[in-house]
C-alpha positions as CSV (number, residue, x, y, z in Angstrom):
1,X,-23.8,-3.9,-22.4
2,X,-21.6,-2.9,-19.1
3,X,-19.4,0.6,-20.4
4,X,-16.1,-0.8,-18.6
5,X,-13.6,-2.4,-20.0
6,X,-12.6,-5.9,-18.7
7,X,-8.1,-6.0,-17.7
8,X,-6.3,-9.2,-17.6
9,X,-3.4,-9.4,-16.2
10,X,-1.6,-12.8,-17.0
11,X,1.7,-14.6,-16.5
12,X,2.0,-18.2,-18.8
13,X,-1.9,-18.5,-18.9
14,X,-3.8,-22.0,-19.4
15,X,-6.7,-22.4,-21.6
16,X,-9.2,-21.5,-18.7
17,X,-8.3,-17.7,-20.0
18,X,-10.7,-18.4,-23.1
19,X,-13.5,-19.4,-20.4
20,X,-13.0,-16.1,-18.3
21,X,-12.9,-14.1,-21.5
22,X,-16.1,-15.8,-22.8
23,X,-17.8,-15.5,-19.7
24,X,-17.0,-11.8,-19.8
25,X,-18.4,-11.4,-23.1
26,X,-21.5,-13.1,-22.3
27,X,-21.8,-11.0,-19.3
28,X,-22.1,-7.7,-21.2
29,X,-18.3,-6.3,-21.7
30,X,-17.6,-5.5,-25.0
31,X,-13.8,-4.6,-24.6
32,X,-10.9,-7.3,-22.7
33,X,-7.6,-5.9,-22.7
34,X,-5.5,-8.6,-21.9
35,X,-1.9,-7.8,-20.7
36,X,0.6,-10.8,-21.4
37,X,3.3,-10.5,-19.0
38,X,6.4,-11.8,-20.5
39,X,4.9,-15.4,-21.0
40,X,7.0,-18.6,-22.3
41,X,7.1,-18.8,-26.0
42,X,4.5,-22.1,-25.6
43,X,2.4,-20.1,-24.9
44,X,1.9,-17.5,-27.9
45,X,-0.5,-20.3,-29.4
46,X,-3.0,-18.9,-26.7
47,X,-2.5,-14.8,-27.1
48,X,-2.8,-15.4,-30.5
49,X,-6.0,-16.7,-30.4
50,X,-7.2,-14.1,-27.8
51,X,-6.6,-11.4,-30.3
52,X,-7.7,-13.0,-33.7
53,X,-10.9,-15.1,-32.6
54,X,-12.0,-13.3,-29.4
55,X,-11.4,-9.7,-30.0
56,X,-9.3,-9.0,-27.1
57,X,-6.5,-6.3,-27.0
58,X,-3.3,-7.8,-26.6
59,X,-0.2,-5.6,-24.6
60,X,2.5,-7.9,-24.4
61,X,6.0,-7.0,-22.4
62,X,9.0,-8.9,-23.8
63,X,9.9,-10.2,-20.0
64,X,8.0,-10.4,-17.0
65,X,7.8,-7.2,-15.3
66,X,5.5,-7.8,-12.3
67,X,1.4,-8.1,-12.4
68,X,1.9,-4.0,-10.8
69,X,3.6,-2.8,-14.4
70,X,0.8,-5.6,-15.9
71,X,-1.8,-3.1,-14.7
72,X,-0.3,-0.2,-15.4
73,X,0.2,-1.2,-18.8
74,X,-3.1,-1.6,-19.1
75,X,-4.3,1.2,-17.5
76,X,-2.0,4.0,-19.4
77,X,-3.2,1.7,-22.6
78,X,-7.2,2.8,-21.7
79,X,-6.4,6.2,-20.7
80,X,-5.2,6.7,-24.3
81,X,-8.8,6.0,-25.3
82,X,-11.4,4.9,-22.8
83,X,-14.0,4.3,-26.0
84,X,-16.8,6.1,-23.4
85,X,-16.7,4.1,-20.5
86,X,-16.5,4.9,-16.8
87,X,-13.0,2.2,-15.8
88,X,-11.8,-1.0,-15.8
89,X,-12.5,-3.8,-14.0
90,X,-9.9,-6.2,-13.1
91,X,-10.2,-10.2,-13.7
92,X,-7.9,-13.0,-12.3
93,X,-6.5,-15.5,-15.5
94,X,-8.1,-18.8,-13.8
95,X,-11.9,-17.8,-13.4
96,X,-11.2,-17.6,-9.5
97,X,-13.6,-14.3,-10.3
98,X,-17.2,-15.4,-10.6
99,X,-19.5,-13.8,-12.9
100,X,-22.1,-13.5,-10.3
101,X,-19.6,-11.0,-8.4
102,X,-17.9,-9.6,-11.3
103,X,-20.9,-8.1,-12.5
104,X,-21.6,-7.0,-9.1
105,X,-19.0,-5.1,-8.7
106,X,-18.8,-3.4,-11.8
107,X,-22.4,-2.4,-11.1
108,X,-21.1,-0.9,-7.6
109,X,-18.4,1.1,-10.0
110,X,-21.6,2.3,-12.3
111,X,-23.6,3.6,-9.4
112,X,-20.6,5.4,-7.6
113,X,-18.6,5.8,-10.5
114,X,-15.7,7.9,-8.3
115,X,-14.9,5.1,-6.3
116,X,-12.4,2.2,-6.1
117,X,-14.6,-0.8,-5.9
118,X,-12.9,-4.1,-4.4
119,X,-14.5,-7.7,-4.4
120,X,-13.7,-8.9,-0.8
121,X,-13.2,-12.6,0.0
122,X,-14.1,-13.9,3.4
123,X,-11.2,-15.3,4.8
124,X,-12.9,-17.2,7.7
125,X,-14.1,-19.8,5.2
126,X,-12.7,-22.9,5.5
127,X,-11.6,-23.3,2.1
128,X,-8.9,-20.8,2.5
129,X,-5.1,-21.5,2.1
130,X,-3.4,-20.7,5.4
131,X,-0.9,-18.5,3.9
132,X,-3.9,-16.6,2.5
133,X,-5.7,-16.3,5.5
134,X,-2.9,-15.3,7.6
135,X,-1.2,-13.2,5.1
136,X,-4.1,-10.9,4.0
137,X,-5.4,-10.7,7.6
138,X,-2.1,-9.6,8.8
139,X,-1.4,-6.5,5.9
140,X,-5.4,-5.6,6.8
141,X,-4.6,-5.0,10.3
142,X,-1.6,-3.2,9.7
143,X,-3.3,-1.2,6.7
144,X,-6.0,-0.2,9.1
145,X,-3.7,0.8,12.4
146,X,-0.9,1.9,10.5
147,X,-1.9,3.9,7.9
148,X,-5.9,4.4,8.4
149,X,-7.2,2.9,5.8
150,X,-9.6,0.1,6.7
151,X,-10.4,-2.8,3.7
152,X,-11.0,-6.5,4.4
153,X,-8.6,-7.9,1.9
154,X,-5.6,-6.3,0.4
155,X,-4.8,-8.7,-2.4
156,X,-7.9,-9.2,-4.1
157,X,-7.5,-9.3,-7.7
158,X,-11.5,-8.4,-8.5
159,X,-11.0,-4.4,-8.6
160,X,-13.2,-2.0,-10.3
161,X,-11.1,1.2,-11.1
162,X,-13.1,4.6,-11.7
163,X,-11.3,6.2,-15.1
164,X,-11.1,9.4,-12.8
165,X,-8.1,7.3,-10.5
166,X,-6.5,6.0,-13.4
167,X,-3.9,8.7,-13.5
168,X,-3.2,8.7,-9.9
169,X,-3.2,5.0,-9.5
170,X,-0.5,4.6,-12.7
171,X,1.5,7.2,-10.8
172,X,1.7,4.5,-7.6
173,X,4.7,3.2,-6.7
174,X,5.7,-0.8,-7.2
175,X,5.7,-3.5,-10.0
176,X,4.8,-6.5,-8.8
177,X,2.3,-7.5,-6.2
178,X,3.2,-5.1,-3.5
179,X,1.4,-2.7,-6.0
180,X,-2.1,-3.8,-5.3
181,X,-1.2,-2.5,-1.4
182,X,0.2,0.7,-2.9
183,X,-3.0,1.1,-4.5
184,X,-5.2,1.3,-1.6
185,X,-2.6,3.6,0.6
186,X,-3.0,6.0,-2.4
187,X,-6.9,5.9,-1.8
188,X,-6.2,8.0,1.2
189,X,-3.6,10.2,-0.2
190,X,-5.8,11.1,-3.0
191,X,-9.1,11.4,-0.8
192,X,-10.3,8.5,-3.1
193,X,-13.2,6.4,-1.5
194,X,-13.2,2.8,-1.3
195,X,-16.2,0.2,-1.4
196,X,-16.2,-3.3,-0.7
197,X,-18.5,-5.7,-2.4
198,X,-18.2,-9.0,-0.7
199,X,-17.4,-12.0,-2.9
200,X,-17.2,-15.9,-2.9
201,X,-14.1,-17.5,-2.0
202,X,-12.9,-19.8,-4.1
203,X,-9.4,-21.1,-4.6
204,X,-9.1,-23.5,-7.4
205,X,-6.4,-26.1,-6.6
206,X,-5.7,-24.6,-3.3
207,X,-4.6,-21.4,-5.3
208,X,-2.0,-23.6,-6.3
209,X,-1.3,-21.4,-9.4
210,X,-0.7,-18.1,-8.0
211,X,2.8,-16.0,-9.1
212,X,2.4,-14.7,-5.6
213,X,5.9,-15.3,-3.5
214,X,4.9,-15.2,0.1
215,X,8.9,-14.3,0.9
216,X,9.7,-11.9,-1.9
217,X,6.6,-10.4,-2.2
218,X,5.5,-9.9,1.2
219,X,9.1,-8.0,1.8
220,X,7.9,-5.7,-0.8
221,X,4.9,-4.8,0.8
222,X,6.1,-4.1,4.0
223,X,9.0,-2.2,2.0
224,X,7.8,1.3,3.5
225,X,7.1,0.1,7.2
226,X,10.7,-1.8,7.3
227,X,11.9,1.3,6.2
228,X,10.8,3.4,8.9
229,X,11.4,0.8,11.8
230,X,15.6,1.0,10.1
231,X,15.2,4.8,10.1
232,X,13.7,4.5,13.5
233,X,16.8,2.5,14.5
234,X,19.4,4.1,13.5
235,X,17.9,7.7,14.9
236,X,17.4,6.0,18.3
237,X,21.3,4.9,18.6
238,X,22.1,8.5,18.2
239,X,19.1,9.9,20.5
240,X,20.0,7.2,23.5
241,X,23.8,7.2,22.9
242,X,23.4,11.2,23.3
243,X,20.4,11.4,25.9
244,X,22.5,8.6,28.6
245,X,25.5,10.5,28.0
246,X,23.7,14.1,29.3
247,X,21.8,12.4,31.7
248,X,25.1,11.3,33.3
249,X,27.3,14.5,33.1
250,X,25.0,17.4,32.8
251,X,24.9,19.1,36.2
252,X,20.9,19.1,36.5
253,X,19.8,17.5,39.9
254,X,15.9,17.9,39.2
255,X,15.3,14.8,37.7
256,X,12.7,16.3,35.7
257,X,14.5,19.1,34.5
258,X,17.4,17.1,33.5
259,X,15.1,14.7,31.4
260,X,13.6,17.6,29.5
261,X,17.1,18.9,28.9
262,X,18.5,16.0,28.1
263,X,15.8,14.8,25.8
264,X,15.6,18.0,23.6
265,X,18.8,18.0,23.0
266,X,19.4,14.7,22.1
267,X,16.0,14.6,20.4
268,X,17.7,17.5,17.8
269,X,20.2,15.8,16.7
270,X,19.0,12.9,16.0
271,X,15.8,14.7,14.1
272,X,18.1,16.0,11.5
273,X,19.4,12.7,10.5
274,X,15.6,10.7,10.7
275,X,13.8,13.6,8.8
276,X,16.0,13.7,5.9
277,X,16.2,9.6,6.0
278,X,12.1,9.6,6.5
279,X,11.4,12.1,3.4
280,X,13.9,10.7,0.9
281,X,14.6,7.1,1.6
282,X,11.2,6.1,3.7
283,X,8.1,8.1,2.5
284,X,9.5,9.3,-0.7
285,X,8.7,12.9,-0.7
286,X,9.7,15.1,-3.2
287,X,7.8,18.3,-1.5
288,X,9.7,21.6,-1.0
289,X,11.9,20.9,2.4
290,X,10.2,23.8,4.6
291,X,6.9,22.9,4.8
292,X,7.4,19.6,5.0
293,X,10.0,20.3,7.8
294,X,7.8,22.3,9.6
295,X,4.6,19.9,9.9
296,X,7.3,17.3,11.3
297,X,9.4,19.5,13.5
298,X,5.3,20.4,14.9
299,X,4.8,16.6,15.8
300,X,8.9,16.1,17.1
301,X,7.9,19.0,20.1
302,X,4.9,17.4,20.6
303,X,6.1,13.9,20.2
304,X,9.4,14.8,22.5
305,X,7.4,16.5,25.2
306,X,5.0,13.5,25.4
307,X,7.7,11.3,25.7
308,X,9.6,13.3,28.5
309,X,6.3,13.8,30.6
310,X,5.9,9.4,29.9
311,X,9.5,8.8,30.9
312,X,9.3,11.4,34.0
313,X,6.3,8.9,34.9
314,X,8.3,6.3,34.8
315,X,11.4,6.8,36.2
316,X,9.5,7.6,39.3
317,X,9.5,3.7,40.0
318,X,13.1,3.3,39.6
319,X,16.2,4.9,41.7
320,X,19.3,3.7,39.2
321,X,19.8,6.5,36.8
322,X,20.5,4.5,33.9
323,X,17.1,3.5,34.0
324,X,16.0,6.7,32.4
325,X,16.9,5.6,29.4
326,X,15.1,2.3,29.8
327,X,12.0,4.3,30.6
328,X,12.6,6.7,27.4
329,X,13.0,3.7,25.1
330,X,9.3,2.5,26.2
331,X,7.8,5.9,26.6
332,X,8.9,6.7,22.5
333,X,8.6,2.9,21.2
334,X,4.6,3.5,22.3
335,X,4.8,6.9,20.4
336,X,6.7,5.4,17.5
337,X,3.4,3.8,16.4
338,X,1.4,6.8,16.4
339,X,3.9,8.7,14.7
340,X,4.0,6.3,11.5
341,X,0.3,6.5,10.6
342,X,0.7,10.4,11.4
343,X,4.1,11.0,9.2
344,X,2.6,9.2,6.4
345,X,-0.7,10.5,7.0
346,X,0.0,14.0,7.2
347,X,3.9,15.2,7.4
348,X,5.3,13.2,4.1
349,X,2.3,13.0,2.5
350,X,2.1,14.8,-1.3
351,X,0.0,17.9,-0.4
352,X,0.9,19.6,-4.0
353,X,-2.4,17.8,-5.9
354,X,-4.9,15.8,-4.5
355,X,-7.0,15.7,-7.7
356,X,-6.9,12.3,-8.9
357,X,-7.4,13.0,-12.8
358,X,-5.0,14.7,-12.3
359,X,-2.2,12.9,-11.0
360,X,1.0,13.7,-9.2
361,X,2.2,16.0,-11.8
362,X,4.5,18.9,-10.5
């Protein structure tokens, strides 16, 4: 018998639930929580039957909340008692997961039982839905440049969670599918290691079946990076609308000089208005305002320095001086990109625990 606990997450499930939930029982795991995530009433007949002839722990929310509230459900539902075993391990509704690789990769949780252990599809395989391909492809590479943390596919749905993550992971931010991102950023946050296990791909019907909104739910996982580009925006028009203006009417006539000048100054003001709009509204820090104002008042002096020896560079090349400013928009739109993985990395990030039994907890 396998000591973790099998979580399924499902949304107006068909009969191929019973198969997954059979197969799971012949694989060796004793308890399915199953989490029924405001289903049609047509199909009670099948929840029913889950809980009275196969045993499985029914959570049921009265209206559909999301598969990321699904999981936590389940997960705050096996905290309360994990009945001795090391985590969960979570199952698609339509035996996409084979048994081959689930077992795999809840053996990968039982010999590094600390670690978040994700079944990773190969998304070269010809079999794969474009949007699939494209769409998990695309959030890896901006997972990995972005933010640091490297996995091969972001929306796999065969996870094996360690019961020492649980609290942090329920803690996580989203509800719906943008959740399963927000789960591996918080790997990095809470210095939780990540293993991939690699899987088959298989998409039955052309994965014709998933809840998954390419639209709606891609928007919500690129919630944080939109964010910051709109912060990014708005603190620009006030740094460029400030920094032309001194460029054009300070008396400085070292061009140099002037851009320094000119470039601190605007740089301050417009600081202000994109740290207060990056720790509330963007990164969602709720940290004590010094220290977290200090690490990124550090990287603004470094940032702004960088960017005025770049632009300096630059501006060599041209003779108008309004091209200054067209040199300072390139020399901080190449920073910009840096400066995201190293806000979220470092300035915003929650420094007050990073013990993941223990949570967020103030």
């Amino acid at each position: 018998m396998l000591n973790i606990t099998v979580v399924i997450p499902t949304l107006n499930p068909s009969e191929k639930i019973f198969d997954v939930v059979t197969h799971s029982r012949e694989l060796g795991f004793d308890r399915v929580i199953i989490v029924n995530d405001g289903s049609r009433a047509d199909r009670a007949y099948i929840f029913d039957r889950l809980e009275a002839e196969f045993g499985c722990e029914v959570l049921t929310h009265e209206v559909n909340r999301g598969k990321g509230r699904a999981l936590k459900t389940a997960m705050e539902h096996f905290l309360a008692d994990p009945k001795g075993d090391v985590g969960i391990v979570t199952l698609d509704d339509d035996g996409q997961h084979t048994a081959h690789d689930t077992v795999n990769v809840a053996q990968a949780l039982i010999n590094e039982p600390d670690k978040l252990v994700l079944g990773v599809r190969d998304f070269n395989s010809p079999n794969v839905p474009p949007k699939s391909k494209w769409g998990n492809k695309l959030t890896a590479f901006f997972m990995r440049f972005l933010c640091g943390v490297k996995v091969s596919d972001t929306q796999t749905g065969l996870r094996a969670i360690p019961l020492s993550a649980i609290p942090a992971f329920i803690k996580v931010s989203g509800e719906r599918f943008e959740y399963e991102t927000n789960m591996l950023l918080a790997t990095k946050d809470y210095g939780i290691g990540i293993k991939e296990v690699t899987i088959d791909t298989v998409y039955i019907e052309g994965n014709s079946g998933t809840h998954f909104h390419p639209i709606r739910d891609s928007l919500m996982i690129y919630k944080q990076l939109f964010a910051y580009v709109g912060s990014a925006v708005a603190s620009a028009v006030i740094e460029y609308g400030l920094f032309t203006l001194l460029t054009l009417l300070l008396p400085i006539d070292e061009r140099k000089t002037l851009i320094y000048v000119s470039k601190f100054i605007a740089r301050f003001f417009s600081s202000i208005f994109n740290f207060f709009t990056n720790k509330k509204l963007v990164f969602g820090n709720d940290g004590k305002t010094l220290p977290v104002a200090l690490r990124y008042y550090t990287l603004c002096i470094v940032q702004t320095i960088l960017s005025s020896e770049i632009t300096t560079f630059l501006s060599k090349f041209f003779n108008a001086e309004i091209m200054i400013t067209v040199c300072n928009f390139v020399a901080d739109a190449f920073l910009a990109i840096f400066s995201y993985r190293i806000q979220r990395g470092w300035v915003f990030a929650q420094k007050n625990d990073k013990n993941p039994a223990k949570g967020n907890d103030k």
